[in-house]
C-alpha positions as CSV (number, residue, x, y, z in Angstrom):
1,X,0.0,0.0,0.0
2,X,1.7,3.9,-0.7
3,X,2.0,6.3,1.6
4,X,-1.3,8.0,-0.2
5,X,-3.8,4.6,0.4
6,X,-2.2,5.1,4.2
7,X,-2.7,9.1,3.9
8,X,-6.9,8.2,3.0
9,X,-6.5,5.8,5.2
10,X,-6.1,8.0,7.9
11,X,-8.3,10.7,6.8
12,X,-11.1,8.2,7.1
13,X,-10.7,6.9,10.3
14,X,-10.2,10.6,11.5
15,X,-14.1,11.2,10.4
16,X,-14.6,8.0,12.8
17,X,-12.8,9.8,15.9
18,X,-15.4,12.5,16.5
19,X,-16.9,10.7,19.6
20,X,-14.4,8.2,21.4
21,X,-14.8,6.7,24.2
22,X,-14.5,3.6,26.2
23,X,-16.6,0.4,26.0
24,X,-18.5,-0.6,28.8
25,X,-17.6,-3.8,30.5
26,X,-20.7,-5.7,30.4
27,X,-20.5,-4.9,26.5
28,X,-16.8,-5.8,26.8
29,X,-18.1,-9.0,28.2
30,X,-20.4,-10.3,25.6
31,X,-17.5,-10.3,22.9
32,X,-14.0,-12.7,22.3
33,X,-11.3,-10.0,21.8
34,X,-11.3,-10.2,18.4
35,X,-14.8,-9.6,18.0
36,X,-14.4,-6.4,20.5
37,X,-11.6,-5.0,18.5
38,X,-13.0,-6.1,14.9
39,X,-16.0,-3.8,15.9
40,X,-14.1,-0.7,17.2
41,X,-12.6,-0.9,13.2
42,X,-15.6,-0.8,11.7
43,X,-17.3,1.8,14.3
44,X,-19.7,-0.5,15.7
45,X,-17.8,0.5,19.4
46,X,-16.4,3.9,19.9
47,X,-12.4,4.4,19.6
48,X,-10.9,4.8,22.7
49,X,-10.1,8.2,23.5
50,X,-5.7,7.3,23.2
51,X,-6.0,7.5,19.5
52,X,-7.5,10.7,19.1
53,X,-5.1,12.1,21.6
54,X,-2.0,10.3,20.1
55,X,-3.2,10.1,16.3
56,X,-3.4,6.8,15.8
57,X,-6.2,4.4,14.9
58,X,-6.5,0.3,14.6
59,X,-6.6,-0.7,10.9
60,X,-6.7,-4.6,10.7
61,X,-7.5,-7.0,13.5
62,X,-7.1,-11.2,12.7
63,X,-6.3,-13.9,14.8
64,X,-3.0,-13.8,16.6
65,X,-2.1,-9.9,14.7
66,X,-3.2,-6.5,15.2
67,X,-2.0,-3.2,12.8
68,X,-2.4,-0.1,14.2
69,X,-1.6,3.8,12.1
70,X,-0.7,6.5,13.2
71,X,1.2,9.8,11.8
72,X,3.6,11.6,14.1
73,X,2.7,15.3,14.3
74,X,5.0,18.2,16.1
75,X,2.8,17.8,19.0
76,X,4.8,14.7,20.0
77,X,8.2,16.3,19.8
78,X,10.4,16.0,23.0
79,X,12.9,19.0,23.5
80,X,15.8,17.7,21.5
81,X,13.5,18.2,18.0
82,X,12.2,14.4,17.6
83,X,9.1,12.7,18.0
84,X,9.1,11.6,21.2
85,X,9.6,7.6,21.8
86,X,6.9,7.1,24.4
87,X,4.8,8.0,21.1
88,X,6.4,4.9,19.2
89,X,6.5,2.9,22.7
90,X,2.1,3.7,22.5
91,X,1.3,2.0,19.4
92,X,3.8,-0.7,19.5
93,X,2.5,-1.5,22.9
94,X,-1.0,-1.0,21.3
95,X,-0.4,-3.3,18.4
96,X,1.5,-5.8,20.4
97,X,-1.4,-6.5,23.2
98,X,-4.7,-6.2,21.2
99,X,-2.9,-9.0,18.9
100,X,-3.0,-11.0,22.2
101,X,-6.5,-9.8,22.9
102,X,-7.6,-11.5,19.7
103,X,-6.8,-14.9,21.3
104,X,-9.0,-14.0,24.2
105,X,-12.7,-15.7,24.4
106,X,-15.5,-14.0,25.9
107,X,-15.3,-13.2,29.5
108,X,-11.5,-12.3,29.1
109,X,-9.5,-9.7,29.3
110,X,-5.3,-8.8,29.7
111,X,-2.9,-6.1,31.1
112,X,0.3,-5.9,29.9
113,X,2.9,-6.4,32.5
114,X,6.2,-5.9,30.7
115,X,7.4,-4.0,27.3
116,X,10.4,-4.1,25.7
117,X,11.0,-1.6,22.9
118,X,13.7,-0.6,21.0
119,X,14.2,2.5,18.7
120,X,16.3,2.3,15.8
121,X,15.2,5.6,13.9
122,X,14.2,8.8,14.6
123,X,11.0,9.9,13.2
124,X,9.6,14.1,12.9
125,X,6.4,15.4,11.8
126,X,8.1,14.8,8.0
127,X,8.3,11.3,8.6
128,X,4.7,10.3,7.9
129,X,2.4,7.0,8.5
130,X,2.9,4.7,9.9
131,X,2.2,1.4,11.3
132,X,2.7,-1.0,14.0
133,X,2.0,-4.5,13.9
134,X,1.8,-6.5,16.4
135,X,1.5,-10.8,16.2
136,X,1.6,-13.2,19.1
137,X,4.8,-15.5,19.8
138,X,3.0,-17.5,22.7
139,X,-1.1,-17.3,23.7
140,X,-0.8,-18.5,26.7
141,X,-3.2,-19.4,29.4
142,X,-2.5,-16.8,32.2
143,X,0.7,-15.5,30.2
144,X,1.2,-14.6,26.5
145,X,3.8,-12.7,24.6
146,X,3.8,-11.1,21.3
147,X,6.0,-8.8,19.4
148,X,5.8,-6.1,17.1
149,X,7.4,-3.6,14.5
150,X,6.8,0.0,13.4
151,X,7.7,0.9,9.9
152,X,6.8,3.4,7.1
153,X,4.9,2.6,3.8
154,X,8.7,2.0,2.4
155,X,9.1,-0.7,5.0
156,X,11.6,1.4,6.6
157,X,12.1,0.2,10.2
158,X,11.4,3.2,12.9
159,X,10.6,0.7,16.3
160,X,10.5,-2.7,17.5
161,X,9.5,-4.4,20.5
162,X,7.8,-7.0,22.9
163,X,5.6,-7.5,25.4
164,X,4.5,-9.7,28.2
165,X,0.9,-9.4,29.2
166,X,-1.2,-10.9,32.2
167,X,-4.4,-12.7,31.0
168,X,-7.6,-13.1,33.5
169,X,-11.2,-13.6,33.8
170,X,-13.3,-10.0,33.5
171,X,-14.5,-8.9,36.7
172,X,-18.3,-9.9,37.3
173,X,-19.6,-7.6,39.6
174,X,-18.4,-4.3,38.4
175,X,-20.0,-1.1,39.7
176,X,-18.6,1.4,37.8
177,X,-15.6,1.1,35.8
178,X,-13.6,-1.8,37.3
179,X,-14.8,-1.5,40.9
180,X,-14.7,-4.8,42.2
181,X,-15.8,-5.7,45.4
């Protein structure tokens, strides 16, 4: 795909952004994690209020792989004139734990415990879209890991990384958001 499908792309998905918000859990409940994020794609849920702060949206969810896009702005900069990498550490640790919330069934849900990323190119508000895609290396039970990469339409390499995240059962009795007890 060029950078100008990824540029339409975008624009598209920015028309989508006008309302985010989070799901609630019961809805969050009814779903496997694929379903859940295969209808915050095509609008049927709302997209959570990150990507509209961070510019960046999901574009493809499957079994086992997630791609997320996003186009660094100025806004992200850090004071030495780049885009900041907790920008780049967001969507790779986006990409990389929704691909383990497509191996979730109904009822389940995951935090991610540890991330690993690595930066091996600078990126600026000249740089683009681009797009993490995360894929799982182990779906565990309790425990899974996946990794991911964040390159350009050229294929040019920006980020890489993995993560570690904890898999459990969706609280039952929630009053609120995520008050158990």
């Amino acid at each position: 795909m060029t950078a100008k499908a990824w540029i339409k792309l975008e624009e598209d998905a920015a028309m989508r952004v006008t309302n985010p918000g989070v799901t609630p859990l019961e809805e969050m409940r009814k779903r496997s994690g694929l379903e859940f994020l295969r209808d915050i794609a095509s609008g049927a849920l709302p997209l959570p209020p990150i990507g509209k702060t961070l510019n960046f949206f999901l574009v493809e969810a499957e079994e086992g792989r997630v791609v997320f896009q996003g186009t660094p702005t100025f806004d992200f900069y850090n004071p030495i004139g780049t885009v900041h990498g907790g920008w780049a550490a967001t969507l790779l640790d986006s990409c990389m734990a929704c691909a383990i919330q497509t191996t979730l069934k109904k009822g389940y849900g995951y935090t991610t415990a540890e991330l690993k990323v690595n930066m091996v190119r600078p990126m600026s508000d000249k740089t683009g879209p681009v797009r993490a895609e995360g894929k799982v290396i182990h779906p565990g039970r309790q425990v899974a890991t996946s990794e991911g990469r964040l390159v350009g339409p050229d294929g040019k390499l920006y980020a890489h990384g993995t993560t570690t995240c904890v898999i459990f059962e969706l609280p039952k009795n929630a009053i609120g958001d995520w008050v158990i007890e």
